[in-house]
Each structure stands twice: as C-alpha cells, then as structure tokens.
C-alpha positions as CSV (number, residue, x, y, z in Angstrom):
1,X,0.0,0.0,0.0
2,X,1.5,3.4,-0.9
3,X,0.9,6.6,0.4
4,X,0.3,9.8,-2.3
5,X,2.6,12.4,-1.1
6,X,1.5,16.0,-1.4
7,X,3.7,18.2,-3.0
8,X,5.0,21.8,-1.6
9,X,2.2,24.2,-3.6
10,X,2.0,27.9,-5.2
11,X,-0.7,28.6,-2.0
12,X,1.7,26.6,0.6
13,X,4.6,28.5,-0.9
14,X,2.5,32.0,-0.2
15,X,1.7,31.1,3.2
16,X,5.5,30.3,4.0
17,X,6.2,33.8,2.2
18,X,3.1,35.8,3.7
19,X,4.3,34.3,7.7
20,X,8.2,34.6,7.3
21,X,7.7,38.4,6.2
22,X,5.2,38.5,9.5
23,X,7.9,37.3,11.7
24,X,10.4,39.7,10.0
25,X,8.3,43.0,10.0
26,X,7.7,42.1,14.1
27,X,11.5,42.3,14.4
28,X,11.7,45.2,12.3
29,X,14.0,43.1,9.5
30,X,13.9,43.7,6.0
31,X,13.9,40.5,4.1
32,X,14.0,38.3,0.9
33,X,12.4,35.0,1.0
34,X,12.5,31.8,-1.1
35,X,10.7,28.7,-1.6
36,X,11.4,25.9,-3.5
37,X,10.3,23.2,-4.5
38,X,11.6,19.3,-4.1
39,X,13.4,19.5,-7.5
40,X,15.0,23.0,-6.5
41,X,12.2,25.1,-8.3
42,X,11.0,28.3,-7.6
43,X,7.7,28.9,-6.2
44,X,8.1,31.8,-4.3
45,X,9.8,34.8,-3.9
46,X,10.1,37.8,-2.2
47,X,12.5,41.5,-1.2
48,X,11.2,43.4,0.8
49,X,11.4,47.1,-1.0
50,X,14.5,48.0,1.5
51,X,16.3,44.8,2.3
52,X,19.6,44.5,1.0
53,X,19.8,43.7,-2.4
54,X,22.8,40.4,-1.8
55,X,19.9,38.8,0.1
56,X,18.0,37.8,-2.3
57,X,21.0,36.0,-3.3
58,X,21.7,34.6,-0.2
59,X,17.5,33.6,0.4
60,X,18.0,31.3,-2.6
61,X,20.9,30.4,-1.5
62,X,20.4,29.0,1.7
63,X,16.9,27.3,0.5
64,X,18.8,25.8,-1.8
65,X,21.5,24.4,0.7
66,X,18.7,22.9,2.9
67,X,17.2,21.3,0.3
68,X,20.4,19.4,-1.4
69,X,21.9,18.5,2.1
70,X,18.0,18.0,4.2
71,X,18.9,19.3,7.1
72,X,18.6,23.4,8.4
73,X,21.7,25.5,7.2
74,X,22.0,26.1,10.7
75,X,23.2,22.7,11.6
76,X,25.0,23.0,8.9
77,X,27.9,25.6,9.9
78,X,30.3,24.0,12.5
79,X,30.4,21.0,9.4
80,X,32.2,23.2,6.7
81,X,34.5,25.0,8.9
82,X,38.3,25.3,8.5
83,X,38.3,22.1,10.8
84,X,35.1,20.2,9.7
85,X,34.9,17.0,7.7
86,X,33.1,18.9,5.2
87,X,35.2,21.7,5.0
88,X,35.7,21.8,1.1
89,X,31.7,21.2,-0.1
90,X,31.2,24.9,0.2
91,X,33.6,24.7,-2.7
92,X,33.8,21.3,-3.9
93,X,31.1,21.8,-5.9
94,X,29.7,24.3,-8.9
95,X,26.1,24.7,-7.1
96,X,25.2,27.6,-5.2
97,X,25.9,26.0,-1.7
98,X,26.1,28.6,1.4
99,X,26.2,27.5,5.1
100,X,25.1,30.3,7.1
101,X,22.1,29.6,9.3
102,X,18.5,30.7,7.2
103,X,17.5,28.2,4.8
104,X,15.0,25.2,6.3
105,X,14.0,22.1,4.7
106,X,10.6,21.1,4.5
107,X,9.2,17.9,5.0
108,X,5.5,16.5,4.6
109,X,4.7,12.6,6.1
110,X,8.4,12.4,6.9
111,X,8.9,13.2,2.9
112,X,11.3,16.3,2.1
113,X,9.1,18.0,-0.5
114,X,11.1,21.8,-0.2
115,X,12.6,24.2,1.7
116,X,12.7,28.0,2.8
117,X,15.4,30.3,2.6
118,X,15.7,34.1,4.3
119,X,18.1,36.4,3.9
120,X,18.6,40.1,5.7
121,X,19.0,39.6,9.3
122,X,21.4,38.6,11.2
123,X,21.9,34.7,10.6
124,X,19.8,33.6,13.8
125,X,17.3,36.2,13.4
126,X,16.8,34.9,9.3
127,X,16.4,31.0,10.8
128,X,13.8,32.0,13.5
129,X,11.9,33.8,10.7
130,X,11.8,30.3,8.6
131,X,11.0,28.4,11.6
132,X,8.4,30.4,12.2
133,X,6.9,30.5,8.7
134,X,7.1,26.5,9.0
135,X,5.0,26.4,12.2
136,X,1.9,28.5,10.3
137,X,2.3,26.0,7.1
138,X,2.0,23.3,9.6
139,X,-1.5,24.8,11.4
C-alpha cells in the first residue's frame, strides 16, 4: 500500500512567504524569501522594497543548501569549517551551496518536498523567521 505524497504548492509556498515576512516585519527586519520546490524550483519569492539587495542571493541560496543537504543550514555551519569534515563542499562543488544559518527544509509525512530560505537579518534572526513561517504551514 503506498501513500500519495503531497507536494509543496503555489498557495503553501505564499503562506510560508506571507508568515516569514510577519515574523520579519515584528522584528523590524527587511527580508528576501525563497521557496522551493523538491526539485530545487522556484515557487516563491520575495525583497522586501528596503532589504539588502545580496539577500536575495543569499534567500535562494540558503533554500537551496537545505534542500540538497535536508537538514537546516544552521546545523550546517560547524560541518564546513576550516576544521570540519566537510570543510571543502562549500567549494567542492559548482552549485550555489552557502552554510550560514537561514534556509530550512521542509518535510511532509516524513517526505522532504522543499525548503525555505531568508536572507537580511542577522543569521539567527533569518532562521527564527523560517522556523516560524514553518510552524503557520504546519496549522
């Protein structure tokens, strides 16, 4: 017996946008967000009119990174230091891979089907405000 999984939507994607720039605007943070898709597509995105223009870079970026590696970019960090045993994948590889903490896989019945990236506020702030859009999608 097999189970359908749902894939990550245009309306799932919105909600994910519409909450993480909620979290962002309570902090006072200007942000870009991403969403993709399983396959790395975009459904969603977003700048706010005065966030930084390299973080819309960095949104897709770190959306990206959760996705390929499934796991937050903010476990990620300590693995790809000078010292880590993944020190040379930030490199190693022509994909746009960047470990700073932000992007968030998404899973559905235990099934990664996308993730979320933010970029604009300080690392921690731009992982709470993906968290955060991940609890709404999940209500």
């Amino acid at each position: 017996m097999s189970t359908t999984l749902t894939p990550l939507t245009t309306a799932d994607a919105e909600t994910l946008v519409a909450a993480a720039r909620r979290a962002a605007q309570a902090a006072g943070v200007a942000v870009s967000v991403t969403v993709l898709d399983a396959g790395g597509h975009l459904l969603a995105f977003l700048r706010d009119d005065s966030a930084v223009l390299i973080s819309g870079e960095t949104s897709t970026r770190k959306a990206y990174t959760a996705l390929q590696l499934g796991a937050p970019t903010a476990d990620l960090v300590d693995l790809v230091k000078p010292d880590g045993p993944f020190h040379t994948l930030a490199t190693a590889l022509d994909r746009p891979l960047l470990f700073i903490a932000g992007g968030v896989p998404i899973h559905r019945d235990g099934k990664l089907v996308g993730a979320i990236g933010l970029g604009g506020g300080a690392p921690e702030q731009d992982h709470s405000f993906a968290t955060a859009a991940l609890t709404e999608l999940a209500q």
